[in-house]
OpenMM code with the backbone's topology and positions (N, CA, C; nanometers):
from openmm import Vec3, app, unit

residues = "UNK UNK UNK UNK UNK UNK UNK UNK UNK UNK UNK UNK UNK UNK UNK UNK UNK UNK UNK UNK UNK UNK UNK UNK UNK UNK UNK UNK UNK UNK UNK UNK UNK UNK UNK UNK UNK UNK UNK UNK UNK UNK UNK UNK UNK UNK UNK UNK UNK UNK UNK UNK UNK UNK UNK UNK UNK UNK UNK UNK UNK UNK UNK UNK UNK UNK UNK UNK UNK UNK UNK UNK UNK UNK UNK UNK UNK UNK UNK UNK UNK UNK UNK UNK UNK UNK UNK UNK UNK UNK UNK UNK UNK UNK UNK UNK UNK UNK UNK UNK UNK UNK UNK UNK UNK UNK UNK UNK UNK UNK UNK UNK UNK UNK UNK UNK UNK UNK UNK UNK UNK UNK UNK UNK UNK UNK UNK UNK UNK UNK UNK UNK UNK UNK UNK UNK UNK UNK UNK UNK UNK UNK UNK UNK UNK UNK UNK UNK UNK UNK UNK UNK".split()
positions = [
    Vec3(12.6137, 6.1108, 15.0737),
    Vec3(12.5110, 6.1460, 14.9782),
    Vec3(12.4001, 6.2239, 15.0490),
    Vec3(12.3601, 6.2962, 14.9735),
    Vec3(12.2325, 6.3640, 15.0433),
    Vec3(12.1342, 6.3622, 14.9372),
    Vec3(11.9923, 6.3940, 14.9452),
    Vec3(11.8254, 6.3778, 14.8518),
    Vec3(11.7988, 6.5331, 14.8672),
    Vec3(11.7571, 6.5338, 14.7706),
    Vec3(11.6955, 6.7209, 14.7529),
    Vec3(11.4982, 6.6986, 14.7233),
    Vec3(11.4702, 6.7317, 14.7824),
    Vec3(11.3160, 6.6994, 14.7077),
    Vec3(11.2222, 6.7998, 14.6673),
    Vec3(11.1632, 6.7927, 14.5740),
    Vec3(11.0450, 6.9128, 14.5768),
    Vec3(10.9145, 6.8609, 14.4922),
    Vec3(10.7858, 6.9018, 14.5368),
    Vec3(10.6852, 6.8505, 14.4873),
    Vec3(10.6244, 6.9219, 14.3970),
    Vec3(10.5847, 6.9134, 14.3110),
    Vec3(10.5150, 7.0056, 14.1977),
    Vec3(10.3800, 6.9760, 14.1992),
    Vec3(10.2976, 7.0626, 14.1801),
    Vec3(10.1248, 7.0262, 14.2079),
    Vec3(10.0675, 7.1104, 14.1102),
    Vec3(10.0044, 7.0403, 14.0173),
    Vec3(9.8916, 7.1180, 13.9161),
    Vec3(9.7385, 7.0399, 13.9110),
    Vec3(9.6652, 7.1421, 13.9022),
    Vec3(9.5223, 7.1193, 13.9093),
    Vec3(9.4672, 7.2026, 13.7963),
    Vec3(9.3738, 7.0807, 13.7018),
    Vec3(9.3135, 7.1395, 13.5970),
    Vec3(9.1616, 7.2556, 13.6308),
    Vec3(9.1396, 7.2346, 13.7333),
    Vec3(9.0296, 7.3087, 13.8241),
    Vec3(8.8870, 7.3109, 13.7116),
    Vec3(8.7977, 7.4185, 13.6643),
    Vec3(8.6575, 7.3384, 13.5768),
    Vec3(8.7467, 7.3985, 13.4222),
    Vec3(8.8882, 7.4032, 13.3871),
    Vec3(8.9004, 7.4104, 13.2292),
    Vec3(8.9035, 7.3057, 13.1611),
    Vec3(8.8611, 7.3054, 13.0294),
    Vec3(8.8809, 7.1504, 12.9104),
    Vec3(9.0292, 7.1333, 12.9431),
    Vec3(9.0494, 6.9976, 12.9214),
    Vec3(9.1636, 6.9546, 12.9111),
    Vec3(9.2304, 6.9512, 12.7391),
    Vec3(9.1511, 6.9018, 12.6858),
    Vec3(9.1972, 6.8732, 12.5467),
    Vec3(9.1734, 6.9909, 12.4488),
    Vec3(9.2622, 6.9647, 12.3656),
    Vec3(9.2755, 7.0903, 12.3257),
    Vec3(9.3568, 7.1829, 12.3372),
    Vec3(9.4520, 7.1436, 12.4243),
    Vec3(9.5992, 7.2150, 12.4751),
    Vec3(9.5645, 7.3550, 12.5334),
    Vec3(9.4065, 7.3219, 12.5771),
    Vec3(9.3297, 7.4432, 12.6101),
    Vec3(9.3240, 7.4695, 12.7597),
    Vec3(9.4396, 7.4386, 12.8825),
    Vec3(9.4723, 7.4462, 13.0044),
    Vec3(9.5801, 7.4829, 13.0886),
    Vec3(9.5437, 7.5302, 13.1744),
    Vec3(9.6883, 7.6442, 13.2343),
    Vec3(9.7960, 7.5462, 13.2411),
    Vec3(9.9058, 7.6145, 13.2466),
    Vec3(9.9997, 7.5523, 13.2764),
    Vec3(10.0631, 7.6129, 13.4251),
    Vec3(10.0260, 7.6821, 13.4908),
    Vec3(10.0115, 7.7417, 13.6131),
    Vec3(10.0451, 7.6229, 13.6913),
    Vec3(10.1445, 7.6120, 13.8377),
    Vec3(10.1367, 7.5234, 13.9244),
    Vec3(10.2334, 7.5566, 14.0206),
    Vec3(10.2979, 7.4944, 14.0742),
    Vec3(10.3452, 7.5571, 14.2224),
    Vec3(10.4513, 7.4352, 14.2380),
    Vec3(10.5758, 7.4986, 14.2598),
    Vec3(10.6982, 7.4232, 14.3061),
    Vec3(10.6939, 7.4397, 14.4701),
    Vec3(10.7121, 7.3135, 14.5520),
    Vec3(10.6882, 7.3447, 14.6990),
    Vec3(10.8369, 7.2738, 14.7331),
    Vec3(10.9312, 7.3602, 14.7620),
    Vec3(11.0548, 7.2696, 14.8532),
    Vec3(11.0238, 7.1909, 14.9746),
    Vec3(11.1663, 7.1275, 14.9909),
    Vec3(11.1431, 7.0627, 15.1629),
    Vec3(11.1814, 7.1668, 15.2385),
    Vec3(11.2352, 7.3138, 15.2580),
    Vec3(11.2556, 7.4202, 15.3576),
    Vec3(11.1024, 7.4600, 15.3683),
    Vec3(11.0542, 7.4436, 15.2815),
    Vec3(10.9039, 7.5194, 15.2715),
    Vec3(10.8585, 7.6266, 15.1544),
    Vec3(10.9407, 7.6725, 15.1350),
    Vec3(10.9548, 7.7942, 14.9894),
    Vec3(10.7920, 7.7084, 14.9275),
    Vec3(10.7719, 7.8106, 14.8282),
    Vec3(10.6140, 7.7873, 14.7533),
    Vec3(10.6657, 7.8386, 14.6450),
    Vec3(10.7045, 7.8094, 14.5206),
    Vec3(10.6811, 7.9087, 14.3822),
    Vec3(10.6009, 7.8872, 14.2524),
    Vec3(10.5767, 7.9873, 14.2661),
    Vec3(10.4376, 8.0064, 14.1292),
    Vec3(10.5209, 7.9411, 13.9784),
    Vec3(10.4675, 7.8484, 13.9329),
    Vec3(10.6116, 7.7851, 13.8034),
    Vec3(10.4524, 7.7903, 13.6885),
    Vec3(10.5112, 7.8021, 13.5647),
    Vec3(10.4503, 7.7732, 13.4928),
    Vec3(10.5282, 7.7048, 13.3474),
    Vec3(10.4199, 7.7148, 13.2239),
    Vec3(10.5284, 7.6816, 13.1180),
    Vec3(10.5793, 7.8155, 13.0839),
    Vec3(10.7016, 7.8479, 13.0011),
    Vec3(10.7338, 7.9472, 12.9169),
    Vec3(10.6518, 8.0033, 12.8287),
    Vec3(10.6241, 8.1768, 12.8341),
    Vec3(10.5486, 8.1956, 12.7096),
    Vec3(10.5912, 8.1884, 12.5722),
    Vec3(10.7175, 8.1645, 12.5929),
    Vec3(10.7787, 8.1392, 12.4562),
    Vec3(10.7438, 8.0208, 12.4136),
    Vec3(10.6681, 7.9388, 12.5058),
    Vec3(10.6394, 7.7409, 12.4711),
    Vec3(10.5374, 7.7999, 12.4010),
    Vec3(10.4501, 7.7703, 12.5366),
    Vec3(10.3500, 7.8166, 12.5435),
    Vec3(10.2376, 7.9277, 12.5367),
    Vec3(10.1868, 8.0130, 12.4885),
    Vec3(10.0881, 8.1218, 12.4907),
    Vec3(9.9946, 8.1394, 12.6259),
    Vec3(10.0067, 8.2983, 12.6406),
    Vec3(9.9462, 8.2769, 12.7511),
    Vec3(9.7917, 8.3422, 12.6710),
    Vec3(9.6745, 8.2551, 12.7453),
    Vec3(9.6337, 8.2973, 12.8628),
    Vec3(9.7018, 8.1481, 12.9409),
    Vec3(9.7156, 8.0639, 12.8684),
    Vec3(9.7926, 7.9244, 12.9191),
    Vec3(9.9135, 7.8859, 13.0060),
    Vec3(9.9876, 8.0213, 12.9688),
    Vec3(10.1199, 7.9863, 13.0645),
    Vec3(10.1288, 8.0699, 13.1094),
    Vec3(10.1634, 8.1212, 13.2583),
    Vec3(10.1585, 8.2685, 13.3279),
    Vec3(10.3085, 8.3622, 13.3928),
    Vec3(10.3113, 8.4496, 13.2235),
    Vec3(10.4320, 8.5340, 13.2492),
    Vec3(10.4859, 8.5341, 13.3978),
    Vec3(10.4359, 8.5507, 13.4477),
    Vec3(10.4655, 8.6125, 13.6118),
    Vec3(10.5961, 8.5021, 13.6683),
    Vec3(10.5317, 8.3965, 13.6110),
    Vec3(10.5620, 8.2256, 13.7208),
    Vec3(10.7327, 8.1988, 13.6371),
    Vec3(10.7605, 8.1155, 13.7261),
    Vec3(10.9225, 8.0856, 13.6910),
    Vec3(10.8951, 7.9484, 13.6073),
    Vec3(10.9077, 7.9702, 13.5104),
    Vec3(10.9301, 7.8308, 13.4310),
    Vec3(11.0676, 7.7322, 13.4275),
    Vec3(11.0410, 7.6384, 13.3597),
    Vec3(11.1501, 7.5300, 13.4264),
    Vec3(11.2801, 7.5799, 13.3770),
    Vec3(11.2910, 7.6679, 13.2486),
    Vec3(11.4341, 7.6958, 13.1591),
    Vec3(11.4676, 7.8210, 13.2614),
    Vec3(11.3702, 7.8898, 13.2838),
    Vec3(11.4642, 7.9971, 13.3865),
    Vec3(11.4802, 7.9644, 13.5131),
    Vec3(11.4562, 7.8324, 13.5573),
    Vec3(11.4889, 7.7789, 13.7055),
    Vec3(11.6099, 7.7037, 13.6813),
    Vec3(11.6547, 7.6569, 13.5497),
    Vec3(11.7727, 7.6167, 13.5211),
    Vec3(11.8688, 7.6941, 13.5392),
    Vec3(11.8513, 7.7890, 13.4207),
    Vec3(11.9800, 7.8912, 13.4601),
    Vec3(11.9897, 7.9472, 13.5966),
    Vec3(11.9244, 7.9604, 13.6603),
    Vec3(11.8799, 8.0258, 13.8187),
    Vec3(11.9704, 7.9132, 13.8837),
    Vec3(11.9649, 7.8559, 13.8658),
    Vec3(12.0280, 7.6784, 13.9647),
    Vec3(12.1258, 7.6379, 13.9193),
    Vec3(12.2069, 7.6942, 13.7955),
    Vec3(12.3695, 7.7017, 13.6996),
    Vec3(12.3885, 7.8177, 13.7912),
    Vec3(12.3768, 7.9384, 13.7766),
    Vec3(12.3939, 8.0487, 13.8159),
    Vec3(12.4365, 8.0600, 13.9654),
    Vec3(12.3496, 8.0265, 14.0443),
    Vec3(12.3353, 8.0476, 14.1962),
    Vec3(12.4091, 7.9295, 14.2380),
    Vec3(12.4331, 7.8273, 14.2078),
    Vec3(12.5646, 7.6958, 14.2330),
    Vec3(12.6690, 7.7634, 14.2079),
    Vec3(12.7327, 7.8015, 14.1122),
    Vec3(12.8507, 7.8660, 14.0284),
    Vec3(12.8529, 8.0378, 14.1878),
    Vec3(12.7857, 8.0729, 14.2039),
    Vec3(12.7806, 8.1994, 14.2926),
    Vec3(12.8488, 8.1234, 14.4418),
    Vec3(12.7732, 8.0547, 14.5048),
    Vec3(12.8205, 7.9605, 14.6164),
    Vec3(12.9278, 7.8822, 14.5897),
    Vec3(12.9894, 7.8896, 14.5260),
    Vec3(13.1203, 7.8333, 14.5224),
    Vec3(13.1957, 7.9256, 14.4754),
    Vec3(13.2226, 8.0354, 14.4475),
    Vec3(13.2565, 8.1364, 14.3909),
    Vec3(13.3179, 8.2129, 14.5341),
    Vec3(13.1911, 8.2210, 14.6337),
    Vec3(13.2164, 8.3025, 14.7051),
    Vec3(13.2587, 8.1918, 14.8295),
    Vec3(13.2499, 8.0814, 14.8145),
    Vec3(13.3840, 8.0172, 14.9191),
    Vec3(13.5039, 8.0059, 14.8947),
    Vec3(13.5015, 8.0265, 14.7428),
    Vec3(13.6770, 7.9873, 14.7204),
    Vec3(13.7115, 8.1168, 14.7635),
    Vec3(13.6353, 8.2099, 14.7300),
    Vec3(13.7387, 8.3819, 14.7978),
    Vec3(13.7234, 8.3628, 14.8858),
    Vec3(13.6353, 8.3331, 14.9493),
    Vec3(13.6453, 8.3159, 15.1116),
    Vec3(13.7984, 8.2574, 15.1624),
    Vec3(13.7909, 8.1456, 15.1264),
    Vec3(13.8784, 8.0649, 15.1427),
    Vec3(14.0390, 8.0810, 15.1140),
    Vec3(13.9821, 8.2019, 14.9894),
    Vec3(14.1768, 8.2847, 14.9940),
    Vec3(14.1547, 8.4033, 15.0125),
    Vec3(14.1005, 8.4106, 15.1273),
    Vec3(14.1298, 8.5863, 15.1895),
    Vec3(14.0825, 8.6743, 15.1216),
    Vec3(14.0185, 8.6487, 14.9709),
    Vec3(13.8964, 8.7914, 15.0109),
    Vec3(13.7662, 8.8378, 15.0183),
    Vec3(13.7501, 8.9424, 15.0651),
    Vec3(13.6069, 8.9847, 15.0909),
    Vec3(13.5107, 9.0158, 14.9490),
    Vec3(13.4356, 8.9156, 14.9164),
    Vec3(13.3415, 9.0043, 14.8289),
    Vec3(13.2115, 9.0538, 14.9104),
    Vec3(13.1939, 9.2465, 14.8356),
    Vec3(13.0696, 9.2628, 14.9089),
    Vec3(12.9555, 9.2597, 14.8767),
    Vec3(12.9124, 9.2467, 14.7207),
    Vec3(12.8191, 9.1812, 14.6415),
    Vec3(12.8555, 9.1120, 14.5195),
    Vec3(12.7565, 9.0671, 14.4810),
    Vec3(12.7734, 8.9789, 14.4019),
    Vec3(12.6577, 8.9624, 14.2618),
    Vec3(12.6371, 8.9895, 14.1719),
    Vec3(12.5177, 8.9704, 14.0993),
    Vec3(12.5796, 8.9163, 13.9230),
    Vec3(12.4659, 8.8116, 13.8616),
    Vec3(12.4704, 8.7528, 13.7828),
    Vec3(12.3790, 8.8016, 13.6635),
    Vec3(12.3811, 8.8383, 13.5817),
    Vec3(12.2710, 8.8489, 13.4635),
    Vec3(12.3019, 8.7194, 13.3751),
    Vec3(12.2874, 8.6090, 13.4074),
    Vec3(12.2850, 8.5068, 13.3577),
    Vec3(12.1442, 8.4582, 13.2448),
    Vec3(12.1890, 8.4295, 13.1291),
    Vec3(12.1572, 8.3827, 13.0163),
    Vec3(12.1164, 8.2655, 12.9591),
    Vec3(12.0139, 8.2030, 12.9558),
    Vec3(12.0317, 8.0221, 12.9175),
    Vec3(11.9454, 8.0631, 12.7366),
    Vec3(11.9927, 7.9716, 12.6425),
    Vec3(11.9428, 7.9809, 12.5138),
    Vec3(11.9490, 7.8223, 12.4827),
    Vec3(11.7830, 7.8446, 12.4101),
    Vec3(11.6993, 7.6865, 12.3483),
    Vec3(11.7954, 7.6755, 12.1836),
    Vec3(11.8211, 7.5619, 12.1991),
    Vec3(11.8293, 7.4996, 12.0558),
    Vec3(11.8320, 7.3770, 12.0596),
    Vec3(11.8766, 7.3657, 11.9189),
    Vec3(11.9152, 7.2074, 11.8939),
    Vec3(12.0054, 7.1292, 11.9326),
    Vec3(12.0102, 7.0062, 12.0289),
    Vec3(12.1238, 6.9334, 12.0968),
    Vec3(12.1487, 6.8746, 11.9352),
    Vec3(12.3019, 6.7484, 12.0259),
    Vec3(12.3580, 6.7000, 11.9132),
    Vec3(12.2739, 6.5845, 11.8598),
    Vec3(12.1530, 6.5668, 11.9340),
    Vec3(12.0483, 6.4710, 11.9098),
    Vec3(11.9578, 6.5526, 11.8030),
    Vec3(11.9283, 6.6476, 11.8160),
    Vec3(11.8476, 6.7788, 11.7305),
    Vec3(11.7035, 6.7584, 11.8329),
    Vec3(11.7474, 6.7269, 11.9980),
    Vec3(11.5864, 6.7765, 12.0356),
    Vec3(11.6141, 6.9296, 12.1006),
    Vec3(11.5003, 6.9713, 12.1025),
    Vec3(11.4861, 7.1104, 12.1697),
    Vec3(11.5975, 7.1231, 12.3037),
    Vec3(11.6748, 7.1880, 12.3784),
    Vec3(11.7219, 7.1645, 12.4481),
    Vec3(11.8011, 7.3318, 12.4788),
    Vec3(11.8173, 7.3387, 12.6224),
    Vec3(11.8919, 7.5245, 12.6861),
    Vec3(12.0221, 7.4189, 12.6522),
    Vec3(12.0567, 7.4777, 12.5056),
    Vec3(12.2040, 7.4372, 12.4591),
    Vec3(12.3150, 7.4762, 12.5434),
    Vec3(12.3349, 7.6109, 12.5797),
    Vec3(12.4369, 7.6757, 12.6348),
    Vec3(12.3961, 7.8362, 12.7449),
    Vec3(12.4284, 7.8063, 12.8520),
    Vec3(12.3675, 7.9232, 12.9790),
    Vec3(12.5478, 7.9970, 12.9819),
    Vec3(12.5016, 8.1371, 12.9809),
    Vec3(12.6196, 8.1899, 13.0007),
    Vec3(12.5990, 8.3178, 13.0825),
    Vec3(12.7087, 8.2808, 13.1880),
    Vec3(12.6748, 8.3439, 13.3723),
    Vec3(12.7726, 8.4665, 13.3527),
    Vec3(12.7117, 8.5965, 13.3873),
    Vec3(12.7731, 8.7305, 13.3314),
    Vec3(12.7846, 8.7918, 13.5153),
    Vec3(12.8943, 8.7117, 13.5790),
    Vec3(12.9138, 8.7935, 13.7090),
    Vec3(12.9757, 8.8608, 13.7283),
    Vec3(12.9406, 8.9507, 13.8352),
    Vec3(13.0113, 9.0794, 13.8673),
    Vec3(13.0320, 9.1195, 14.0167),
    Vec3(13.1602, 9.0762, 14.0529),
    Vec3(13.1828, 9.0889, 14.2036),
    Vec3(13.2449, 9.2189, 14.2499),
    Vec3(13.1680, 9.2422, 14.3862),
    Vec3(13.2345, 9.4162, 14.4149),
    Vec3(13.3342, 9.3657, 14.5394),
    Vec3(13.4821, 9.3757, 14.5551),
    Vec3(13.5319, 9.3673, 14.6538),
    Vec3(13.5741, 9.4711, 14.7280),
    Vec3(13.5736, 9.4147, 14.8787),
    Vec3(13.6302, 9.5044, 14.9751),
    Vec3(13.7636, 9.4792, 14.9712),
    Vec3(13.8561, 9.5525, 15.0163),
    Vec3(14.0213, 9.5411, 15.0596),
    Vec3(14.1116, 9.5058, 14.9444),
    Vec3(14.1840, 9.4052, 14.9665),
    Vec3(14.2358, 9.3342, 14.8385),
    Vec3(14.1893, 9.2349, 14.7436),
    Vec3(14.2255, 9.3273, 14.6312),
    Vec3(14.0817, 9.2681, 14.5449),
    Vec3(14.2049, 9.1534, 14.4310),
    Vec3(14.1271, 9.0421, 14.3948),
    Vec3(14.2043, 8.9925, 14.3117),
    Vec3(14.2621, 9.0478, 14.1311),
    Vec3(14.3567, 9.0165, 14.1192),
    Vec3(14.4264, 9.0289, 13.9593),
    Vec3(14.2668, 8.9730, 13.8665),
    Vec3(14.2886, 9.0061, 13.7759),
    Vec3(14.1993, 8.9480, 13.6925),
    Vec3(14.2040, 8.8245, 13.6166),
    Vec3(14.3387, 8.7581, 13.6141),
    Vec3(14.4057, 8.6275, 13.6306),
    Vec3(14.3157, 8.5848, 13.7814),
    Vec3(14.3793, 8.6108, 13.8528),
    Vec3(14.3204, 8.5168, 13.9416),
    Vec3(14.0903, 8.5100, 13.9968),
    Vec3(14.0797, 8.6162, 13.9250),
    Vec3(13.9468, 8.6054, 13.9570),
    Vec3(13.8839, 8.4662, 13.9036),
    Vec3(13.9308, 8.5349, 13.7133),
    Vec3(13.9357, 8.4025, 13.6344),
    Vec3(13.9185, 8.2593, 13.6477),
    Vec3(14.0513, 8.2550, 13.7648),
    Vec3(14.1202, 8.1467, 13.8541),
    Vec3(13.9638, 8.0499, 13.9486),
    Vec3(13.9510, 8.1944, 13.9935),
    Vec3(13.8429, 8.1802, 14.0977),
    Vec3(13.6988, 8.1119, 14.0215),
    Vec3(13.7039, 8.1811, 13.9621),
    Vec3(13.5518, 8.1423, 13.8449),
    Vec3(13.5249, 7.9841, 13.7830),
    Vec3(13.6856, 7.9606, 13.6919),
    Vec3(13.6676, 7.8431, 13.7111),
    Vec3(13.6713, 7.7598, 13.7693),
    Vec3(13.7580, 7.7576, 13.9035),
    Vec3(13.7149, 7.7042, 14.0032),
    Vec3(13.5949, 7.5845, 14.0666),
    Vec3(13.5458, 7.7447, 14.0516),
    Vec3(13.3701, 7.7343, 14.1141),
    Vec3(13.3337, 7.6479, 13.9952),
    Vec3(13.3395, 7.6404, 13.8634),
    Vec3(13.2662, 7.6262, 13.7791),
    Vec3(13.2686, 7.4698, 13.7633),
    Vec3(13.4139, 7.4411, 13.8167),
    Vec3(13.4589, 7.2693, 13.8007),
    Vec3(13.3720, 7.2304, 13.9470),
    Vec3(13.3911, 7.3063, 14.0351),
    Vec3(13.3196, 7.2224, 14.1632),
    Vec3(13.1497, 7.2592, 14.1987),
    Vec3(13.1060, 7.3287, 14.1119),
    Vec3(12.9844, 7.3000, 14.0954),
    Vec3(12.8445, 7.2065, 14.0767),
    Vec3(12.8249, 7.1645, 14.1506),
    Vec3(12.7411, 7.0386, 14.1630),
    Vec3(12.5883, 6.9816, 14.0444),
    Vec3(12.5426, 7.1346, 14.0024),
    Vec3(12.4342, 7.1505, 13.8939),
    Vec3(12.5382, 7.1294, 13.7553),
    Vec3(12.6637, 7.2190, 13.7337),
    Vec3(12.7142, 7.2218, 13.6256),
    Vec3(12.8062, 7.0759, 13.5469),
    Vec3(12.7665, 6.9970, 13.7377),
    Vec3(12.8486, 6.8710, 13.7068),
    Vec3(12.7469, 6.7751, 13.6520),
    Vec3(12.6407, 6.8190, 13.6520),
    Vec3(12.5468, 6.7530, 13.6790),
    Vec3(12.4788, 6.7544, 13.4972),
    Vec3(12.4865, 6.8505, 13.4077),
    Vec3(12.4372, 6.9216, 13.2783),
    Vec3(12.5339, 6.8824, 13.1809),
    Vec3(12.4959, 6.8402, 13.0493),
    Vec3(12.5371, 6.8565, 12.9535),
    Vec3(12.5629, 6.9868, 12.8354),
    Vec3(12.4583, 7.0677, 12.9253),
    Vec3(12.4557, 7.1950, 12.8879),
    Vec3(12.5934, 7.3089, 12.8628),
    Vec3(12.6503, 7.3321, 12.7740),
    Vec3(12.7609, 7.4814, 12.7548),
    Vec3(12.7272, 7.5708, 12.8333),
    Vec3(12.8373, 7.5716, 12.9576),
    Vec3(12.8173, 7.6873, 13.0645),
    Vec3(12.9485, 7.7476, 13.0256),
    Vec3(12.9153, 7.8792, 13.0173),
    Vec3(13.0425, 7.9915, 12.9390),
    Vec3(12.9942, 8.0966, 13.0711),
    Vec3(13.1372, 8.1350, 13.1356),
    Vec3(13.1370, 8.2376, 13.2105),
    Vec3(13.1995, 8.3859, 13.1835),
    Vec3(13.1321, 8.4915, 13.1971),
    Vec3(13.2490, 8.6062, 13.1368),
    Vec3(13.2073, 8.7235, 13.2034),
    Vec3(13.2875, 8.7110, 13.3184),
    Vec3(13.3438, 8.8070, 13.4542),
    Vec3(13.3144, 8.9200, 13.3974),
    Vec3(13.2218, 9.0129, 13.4522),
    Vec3(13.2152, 9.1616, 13.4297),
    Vec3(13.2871, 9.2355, 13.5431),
] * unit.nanometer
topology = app.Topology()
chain = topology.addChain("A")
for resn in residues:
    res = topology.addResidue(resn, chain)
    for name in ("N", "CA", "C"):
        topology.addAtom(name, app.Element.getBySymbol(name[0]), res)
């Protein structure tokens, strides 16, 4: 087993609290050290309250479906002989209603696109490869969430 940790830190600094009248601005700090600017969604939230810029928690989801599903992706080719030489995701997460009817990123769907060197796989076997990754994925094992993959 291994522990993953990260600390989240928000400070109301001199704004009202009440009133739903306060940033939602704050800072994700890993244990490597990383710092990121997180806030709420402006789609929650309105800014001046929530700050476009910052990674909110629904796009750190798909970011963390996405980038799990990528690292395992690129060991299983590893692992059968081939070279990928990039790799990029335009990955998707969408809010709705669970089967409970609370708010919830119902279903993230990971749009990858691998460039290979040498021998490149069938499109059967990329497939192969994709789900793969997708069963030994540790976040996706982890979600109740609809993860739909579709190989560009």
């Amino acid at each position: 087993m291994s522990e993953h940790s990260a600390t989240i830190s928000w400070r109301r600094g001199d704004e009202p609290f009440t009133g739903q009248r306060y940033s939602r601005g704050h800072e994700w700090r890993f244990d490597g050290g990383t710092t990121v600017a997180a806030s709420a969604s402006p789609s929650v939230v309105p800014a001046p309250w929530s700050v476009p810029a910052a990674v909110d928690p629904e796009e750190a989801f798909v970011a963390a479906i996405a980038s799990c599903h990528m690292l395992w992706f690129l060991s299983l080719a590893a692992d059968r002989g081939y070279v990928v030489d990039s790799y990029e995701d335009e990955a998707v997460g969408v809010m709705g209603r669970n089967a409970e009817r609370r708010l919830a990123v119902t279903r993230v769907t990971l749009r990858p696109r691998a460039v290979w060197i040498g021998r490149q796989p069938t499109l059967d076997e990329a497939r192969d490869l994709h789900h793969a990754a997708h069963e030994a994925c540790f976040i996706a094992n982890s979600v109740r969430t609809e993860i739909l993959c579709e190989p560009r």
